[in-house]
C-alpha positions as a Python dict, from the first residue, in 0.01 Angstrom:
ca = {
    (1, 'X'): (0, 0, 0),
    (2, 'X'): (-111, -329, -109),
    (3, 'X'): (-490, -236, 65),
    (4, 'X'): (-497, 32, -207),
    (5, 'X'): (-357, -168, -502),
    (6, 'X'): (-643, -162, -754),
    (7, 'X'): (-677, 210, -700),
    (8, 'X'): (-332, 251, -760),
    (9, 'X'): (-350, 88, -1093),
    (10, 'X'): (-635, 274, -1217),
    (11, 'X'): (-409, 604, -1108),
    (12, 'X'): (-155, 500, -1310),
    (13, 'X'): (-440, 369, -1644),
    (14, 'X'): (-478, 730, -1764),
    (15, 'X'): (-281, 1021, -1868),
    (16, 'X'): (-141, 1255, -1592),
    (17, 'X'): (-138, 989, -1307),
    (18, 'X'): (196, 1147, -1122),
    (19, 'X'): (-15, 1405, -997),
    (20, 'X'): (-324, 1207, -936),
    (21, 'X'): (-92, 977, -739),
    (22, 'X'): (60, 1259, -545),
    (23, 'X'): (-284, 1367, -463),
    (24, 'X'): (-353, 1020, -356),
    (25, 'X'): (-40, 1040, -127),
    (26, 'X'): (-181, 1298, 76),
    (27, 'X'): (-493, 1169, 121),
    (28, 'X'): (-357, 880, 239),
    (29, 'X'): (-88, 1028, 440),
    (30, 'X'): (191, 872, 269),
    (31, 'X'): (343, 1174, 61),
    (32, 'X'): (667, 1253, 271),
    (33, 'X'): (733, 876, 267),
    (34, 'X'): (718, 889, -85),
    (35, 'X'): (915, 1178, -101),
    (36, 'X'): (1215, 1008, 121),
    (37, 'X'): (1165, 663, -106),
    (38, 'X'): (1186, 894, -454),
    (39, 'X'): (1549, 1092, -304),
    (40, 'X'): (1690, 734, -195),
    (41, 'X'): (1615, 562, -514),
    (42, 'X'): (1722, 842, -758),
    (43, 'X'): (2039, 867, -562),
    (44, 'X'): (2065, 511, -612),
    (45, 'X'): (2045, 505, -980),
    (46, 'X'): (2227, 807, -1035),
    (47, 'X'): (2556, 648, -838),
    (48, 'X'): (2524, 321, -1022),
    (49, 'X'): (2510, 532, -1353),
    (50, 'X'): (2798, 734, -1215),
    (51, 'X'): (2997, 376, -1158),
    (52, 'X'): (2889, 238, -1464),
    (53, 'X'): (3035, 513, -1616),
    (54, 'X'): (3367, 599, -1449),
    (55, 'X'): (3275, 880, -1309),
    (56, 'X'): (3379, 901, -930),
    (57, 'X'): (3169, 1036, -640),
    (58, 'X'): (3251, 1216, -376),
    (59, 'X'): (3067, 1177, -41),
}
């Protein structure tokens, strides 16, 4: 996404850019790819928490 870079940034310089950026995603063809990066990383965080924590995980 680096073409799109100082679009990005202005997306993100004023209030309510999730759903700008979403709406950039589609136009750009990119929103299921987002959607796959978004699950992978919040399961990521959210097992690290879980291990930081004690808490075990199953599966």
């Amino acid at each position: 996404m680096s073409d799109h870079a100082d679009e990005i940034a202005a997306i993100f310089s004023r209030k309510g850019a999730y759903g700008r950026f979403k709406d950039f995603l589609v136009r750009v063809g990119a929103l299921n790819q987002w959607y796959e990066y978004e699950a992978a990383a919040t399961e990521k965080a959210l097992r690290e928490w879980c291990a930081d924590n004690g808490i075990e995980v199953e599966g």
